[in-house]
C-alpha positions in Angstrom: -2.5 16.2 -14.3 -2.5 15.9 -10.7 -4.2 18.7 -8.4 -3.0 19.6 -4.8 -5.0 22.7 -2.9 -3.2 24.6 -0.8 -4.2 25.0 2.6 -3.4 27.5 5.1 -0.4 29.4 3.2 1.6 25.5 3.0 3.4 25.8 0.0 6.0 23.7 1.0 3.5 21.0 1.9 1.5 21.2 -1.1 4.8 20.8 -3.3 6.2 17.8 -1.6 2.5 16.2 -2.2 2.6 17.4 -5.6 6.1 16.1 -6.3 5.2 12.2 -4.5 2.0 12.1 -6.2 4.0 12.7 -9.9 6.5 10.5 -9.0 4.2 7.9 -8.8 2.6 8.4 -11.9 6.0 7.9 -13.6 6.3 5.0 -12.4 3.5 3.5 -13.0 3.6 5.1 -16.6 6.7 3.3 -16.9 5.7 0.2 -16.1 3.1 0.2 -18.8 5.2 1.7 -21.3 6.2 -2.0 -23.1 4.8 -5.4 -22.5 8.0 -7.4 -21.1 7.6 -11.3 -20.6 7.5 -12.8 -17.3 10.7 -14.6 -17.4 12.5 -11.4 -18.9 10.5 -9.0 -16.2 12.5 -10.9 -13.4 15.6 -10.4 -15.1 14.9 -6.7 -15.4 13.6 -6.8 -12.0 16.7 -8.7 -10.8 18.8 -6.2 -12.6 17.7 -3.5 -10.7 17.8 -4.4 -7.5 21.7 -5.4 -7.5 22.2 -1.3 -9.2 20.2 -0.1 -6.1 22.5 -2.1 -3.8 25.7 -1.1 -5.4 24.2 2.6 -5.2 22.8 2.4 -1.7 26.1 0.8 0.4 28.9 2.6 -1.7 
């Protein structure tokens, strides 16, 4: 689990650096969840980029 000290009464700080620093170690938990072939990895990879651009400039 991921620590964050809070300095001088910034809560609000201290959860946003909290919340990036999880974030991050979801992704990269997800990334190593399966082994996924090169070829097939592009796909995926290809995949998701065309939903984020759908998503992004609807």
């Amino acid at each position: 689990m991921a620590k964050v000290i809070v300095k001088n009464d910034n809560l609000n700080d201290a959860m946003k650096k909290f919340s990036r620093i999880m974030s991050e170690t979801r992704k990269v938990a997800r990334s190593h969840e399966y082994y996924l072939r090169p070829g097939l990895k592009a796909v995926e990879k290809s995949k998701n980029a065309a939903k984020y651009n759908r998503k992004k400039f609807r």
